[in-house]
C-alpha positions in Angstrom: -10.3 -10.8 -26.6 -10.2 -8.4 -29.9 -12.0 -5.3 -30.2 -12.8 -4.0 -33.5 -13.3 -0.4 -33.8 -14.7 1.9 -36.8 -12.5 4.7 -37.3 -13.0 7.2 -39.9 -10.3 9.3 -41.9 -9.8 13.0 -41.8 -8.8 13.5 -45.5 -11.1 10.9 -46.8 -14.0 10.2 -44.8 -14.1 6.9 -45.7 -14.7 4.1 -42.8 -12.2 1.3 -41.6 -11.4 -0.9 -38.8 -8.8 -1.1 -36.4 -7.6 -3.8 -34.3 -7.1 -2.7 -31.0 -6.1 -5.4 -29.6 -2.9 -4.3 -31.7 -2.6 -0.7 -30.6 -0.1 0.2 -28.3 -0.8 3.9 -27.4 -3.7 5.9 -27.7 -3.4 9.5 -27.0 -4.3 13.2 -28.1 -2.7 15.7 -30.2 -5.3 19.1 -30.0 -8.0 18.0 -31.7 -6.8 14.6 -32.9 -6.6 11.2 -31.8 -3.5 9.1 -32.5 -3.6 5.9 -32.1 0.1 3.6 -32.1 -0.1 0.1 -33.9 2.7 -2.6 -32.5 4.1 -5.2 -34.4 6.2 -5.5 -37.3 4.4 -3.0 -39.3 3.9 -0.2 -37.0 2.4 3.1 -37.7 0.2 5.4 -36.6 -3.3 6.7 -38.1 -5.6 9.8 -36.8 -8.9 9.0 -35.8 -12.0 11.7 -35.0 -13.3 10.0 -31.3 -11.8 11.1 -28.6 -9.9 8.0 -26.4 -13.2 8.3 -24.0 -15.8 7.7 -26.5 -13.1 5.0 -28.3 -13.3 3.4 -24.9 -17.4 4.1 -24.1 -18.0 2.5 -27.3 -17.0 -0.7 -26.5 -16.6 -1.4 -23.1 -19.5 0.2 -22.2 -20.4 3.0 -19.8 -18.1 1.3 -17.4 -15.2 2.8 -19.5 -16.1 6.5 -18.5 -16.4 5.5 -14.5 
């Protein structure tokens, strides 16, 4: 099962998706989230939701339980 989630950039604020069935870590830095790709072409990129809502959005309410 993939999950696709909409991230939006800091500098930009322009839109994209992310895998997550290809992130490997997902935590907080203050105010940011980071979120750790695995796989060849690893990196990492900052998105605004918090880990909880990242998770609320889609696995539902179940996610926050």
């Amino acid at each position: 099962m993939r999950f696709w989630i909409e991230c939006t950039r800091f500098d930009t604020g322009h839109s994209y998706f992310v895998n997550i069935a290809l992130v490997g870590g997902m935590w907080r830095d203050g105010g940011r989230t980071i979120l750790s790709f695995v796989g060849s072409d690893a990196r990492e990129v900052e998105v605004k939701e918090t880990p909880e809502q990242i998770l609320s959005m889609h696995l539902g309410s179940a996610a926050t339980a």
